[in-house]
N, C-alpha and C positions, 0 to 999 in steps of 0.2 A: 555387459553391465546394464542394469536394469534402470531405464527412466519412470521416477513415477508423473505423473499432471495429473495435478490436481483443480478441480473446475467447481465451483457455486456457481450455484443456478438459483432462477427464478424466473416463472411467466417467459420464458424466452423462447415460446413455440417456433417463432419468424423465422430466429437468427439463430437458436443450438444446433441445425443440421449442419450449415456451411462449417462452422466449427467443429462440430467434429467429421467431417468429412476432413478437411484440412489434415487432423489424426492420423487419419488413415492414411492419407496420401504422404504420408513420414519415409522418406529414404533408411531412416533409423528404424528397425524394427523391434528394438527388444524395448517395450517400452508397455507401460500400465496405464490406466486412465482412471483416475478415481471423480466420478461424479456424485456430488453432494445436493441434493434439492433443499432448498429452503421452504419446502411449504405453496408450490406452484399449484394454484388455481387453472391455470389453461391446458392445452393438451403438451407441457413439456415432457411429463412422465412416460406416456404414450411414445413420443420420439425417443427419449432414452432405455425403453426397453426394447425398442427394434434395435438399435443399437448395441445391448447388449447379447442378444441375441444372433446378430449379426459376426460380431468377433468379441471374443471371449476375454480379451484387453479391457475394453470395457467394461467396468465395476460400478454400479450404483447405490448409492447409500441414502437414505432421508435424515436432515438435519435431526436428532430427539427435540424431544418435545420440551424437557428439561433443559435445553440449552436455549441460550440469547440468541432469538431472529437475526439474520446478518447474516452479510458474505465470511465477513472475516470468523465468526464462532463457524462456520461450514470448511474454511481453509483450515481451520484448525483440527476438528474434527477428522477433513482426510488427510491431514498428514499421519494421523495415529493410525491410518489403514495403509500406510503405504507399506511396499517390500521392495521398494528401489536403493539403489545406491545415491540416486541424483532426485532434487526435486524440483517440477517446472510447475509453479504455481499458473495458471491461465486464467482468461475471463472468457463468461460464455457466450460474448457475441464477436472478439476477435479472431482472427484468420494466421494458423501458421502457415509460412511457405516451407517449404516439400524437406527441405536441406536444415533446417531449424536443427531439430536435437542432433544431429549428425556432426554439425559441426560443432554445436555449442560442447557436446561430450567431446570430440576430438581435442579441442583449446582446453580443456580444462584439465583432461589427462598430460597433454603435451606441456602444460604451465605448471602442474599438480599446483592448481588454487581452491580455494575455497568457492568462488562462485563466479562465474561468466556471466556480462554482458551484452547485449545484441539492442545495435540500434532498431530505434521504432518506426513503421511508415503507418500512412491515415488514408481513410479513403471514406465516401458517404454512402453511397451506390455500388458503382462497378469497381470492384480489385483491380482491375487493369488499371485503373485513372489514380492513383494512388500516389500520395506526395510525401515529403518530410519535412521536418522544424528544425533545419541547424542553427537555429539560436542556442538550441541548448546543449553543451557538454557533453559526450559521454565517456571521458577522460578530465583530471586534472592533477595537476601538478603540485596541487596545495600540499602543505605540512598537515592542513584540518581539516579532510576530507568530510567528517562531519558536519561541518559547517556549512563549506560548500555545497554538498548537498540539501540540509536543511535550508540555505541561503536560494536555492535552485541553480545555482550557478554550475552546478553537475549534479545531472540528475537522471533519476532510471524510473519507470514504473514496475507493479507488480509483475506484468509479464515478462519483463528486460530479461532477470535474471534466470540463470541456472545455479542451485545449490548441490554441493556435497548436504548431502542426510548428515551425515557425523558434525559436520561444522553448527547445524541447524539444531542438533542434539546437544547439542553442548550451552543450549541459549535456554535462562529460567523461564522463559514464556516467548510464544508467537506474537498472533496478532492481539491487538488491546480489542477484546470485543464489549469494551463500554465503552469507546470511544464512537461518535459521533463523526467524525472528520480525522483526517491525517492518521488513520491509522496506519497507514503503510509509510509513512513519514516518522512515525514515533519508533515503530520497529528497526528500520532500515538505518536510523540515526544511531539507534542501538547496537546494531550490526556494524556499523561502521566503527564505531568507539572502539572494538574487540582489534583493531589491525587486522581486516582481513588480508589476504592476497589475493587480488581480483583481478580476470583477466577482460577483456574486452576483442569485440567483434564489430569493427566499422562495417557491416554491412546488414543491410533491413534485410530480418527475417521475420515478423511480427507484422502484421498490418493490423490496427486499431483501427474497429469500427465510430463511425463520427454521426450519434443518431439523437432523436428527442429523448427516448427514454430511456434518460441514464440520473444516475444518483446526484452528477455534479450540476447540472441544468439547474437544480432547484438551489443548491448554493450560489451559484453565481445569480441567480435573481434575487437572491437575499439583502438586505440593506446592509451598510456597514457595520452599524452596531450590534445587527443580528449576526452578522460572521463575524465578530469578536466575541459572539457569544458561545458562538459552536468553537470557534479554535481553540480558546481559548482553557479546554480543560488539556487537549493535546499539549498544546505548549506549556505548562506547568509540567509533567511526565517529560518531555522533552529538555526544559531546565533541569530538571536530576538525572537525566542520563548525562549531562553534560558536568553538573556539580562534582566537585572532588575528581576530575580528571586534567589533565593537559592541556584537553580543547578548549577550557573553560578560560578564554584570553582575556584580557582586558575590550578587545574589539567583541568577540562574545559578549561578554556581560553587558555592555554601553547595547546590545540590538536587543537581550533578556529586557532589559531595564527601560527601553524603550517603549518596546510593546505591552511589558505589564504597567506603567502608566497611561499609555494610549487606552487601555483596558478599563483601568480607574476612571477614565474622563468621558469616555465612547462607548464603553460596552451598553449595549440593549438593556436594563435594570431588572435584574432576577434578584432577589436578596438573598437566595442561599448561594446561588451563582458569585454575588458580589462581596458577602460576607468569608470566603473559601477563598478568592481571590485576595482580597484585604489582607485576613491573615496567612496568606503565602507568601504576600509582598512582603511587608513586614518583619515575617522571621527570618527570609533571606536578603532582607537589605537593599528592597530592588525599586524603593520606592525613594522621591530625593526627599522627603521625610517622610516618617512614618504619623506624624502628628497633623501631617497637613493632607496626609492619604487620609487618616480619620476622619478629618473634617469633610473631604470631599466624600466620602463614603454619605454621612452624616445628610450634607446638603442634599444629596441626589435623594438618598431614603424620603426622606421630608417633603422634597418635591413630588416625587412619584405617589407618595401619598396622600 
């Protein structure tokens, strides 16, 4: 059974060899690698053709030109190259250990689910010094596993999972690549909504690299009302994956309703930002008036100008 991994890249001369070395070092051998560059300025392309050239697993693609800059338009793109039966989405500065797809295919045959879990380990430096986070989940028990997850209260990154390709076939779209933030959070709430059957693997097979230059560094030095302004289009897509279904609780709606007025009174002031939001409040009722969301709109435009 064929795994495909799939990897976006950028500028990651330093850190794409330990990673795909880790590839290679796979106890699971039947397995593809589809690498997609974004557009890399430094010597990654270089390293990715010794690579292919080296074992013939390895598959290199360049983002077109025609498509949206970004990891996730690149995850998307090699999933359309894939010929696996499984799909192990990667990033290109983390470390598989040796046993990764071996077992994670083994659980998911053994469960017949839709997609495997595997806990995360971190590390800055050396692999060997490498720790974990059990603050967070990677099981629950809820009725609203969507929740939960979007909640963080159980939660997985892109690397966690293993997919069945058919389960993934079956979904109107992948990653949101206009999304600025949570993209893997808008999908995966999506995924979850479907009742998957998901197995899970308590043991670190993944080590995430823990470095300066990464994409979240620059959010989290963001102010608050400037990350209300980035989450903020994620979370509206994230309320309609949730509208007209089950999960959509009363305890749901009170955390919707929360943060898109926290949005109204906080957000950073963009007026097509703020105006898009307004009238989203509004039509879905998420505002504790709509006449007095107006007015707040109203105030802040005036000020800001």
């Amino acid at each position: 059974m064929l795994c495909s991994i799939i990897i976006p890249t950028f500028n990651r001369e330093n850190l794409l060899k330990a990673t795909l070395d880790s590839i290679l070092n796979q106890t699971y051998s039947n397995w593809e690698c589809i690498i997609v560059d974004d557009g890399s300025t430094d010597n990654t392309l270089e390293i990715i053709k010794k690579y292919v050239l080296i074992d013939y697993r390895f598959k290199f693609y360049k983002r077109p030109f025609y498509l949206k800059k970004g990891a996730n338009s690149c995850r998307n793109y090699g999933f359309n190259k894939i010929s696996g039966e499984f799909v192990q989405w990667f990033d290109s500065d983390d470390i598989m250990l040796p046993s990764m797809i071996e077992e994670k295919i083994l659980k998911i045959n053994l469960d017949s689910s839709d997609f495997v879990i595997n806990r995360l380990g971190f590390f800055e430096n050396e692999i060997s010094s490498f720790f974990t986070d059990n603050k967070i989940s990677l099981e629950s028990s809820s009725n609203n596993l969507p929740f939960e997850f979007f909640a963080g209260n159980f939660w997985f990154q892109t690397s966690q999972p293993l997919f069945r390709k058919s389960f993934l076939s079956l979904q109107n779209k992948l990653f949101n690549k206009n999304l600025k933030r949570n993209q893997e959070t808008e999908l995966f709430v999506r995924l979850l909504i479907k009742n998957p059957k998901i197995s899970y693997i308590n043991d670190i097979l993944i080590l995430q690299r823990i470095h300066n230059n990464s994409i979240g560094g620059i959010y989290v030095s963001s102010s608050e009302s400037k990350k209300y302004l980035i989450d903020m289009p994620a979370y509206k897509l994230l309320f309609l994956s949730f509208l007209n279904t089950p999960f959509l609780t009363e305890e749901v709606l009170l955390y919707f309703k929360k943060y898109f007025n926290s949005c109204l009174n906080k957000m950073h002031f963009n007026f097509n930002s703020m105006l898009n939001l307004l009238l989203f409040g509004c039509k879905h009722k998420l505002f504790k008036s709509n006449i007095l969301a107006m007015k707040i709109f109203l105030s802040r435009f005036l000020f800001i100008k």
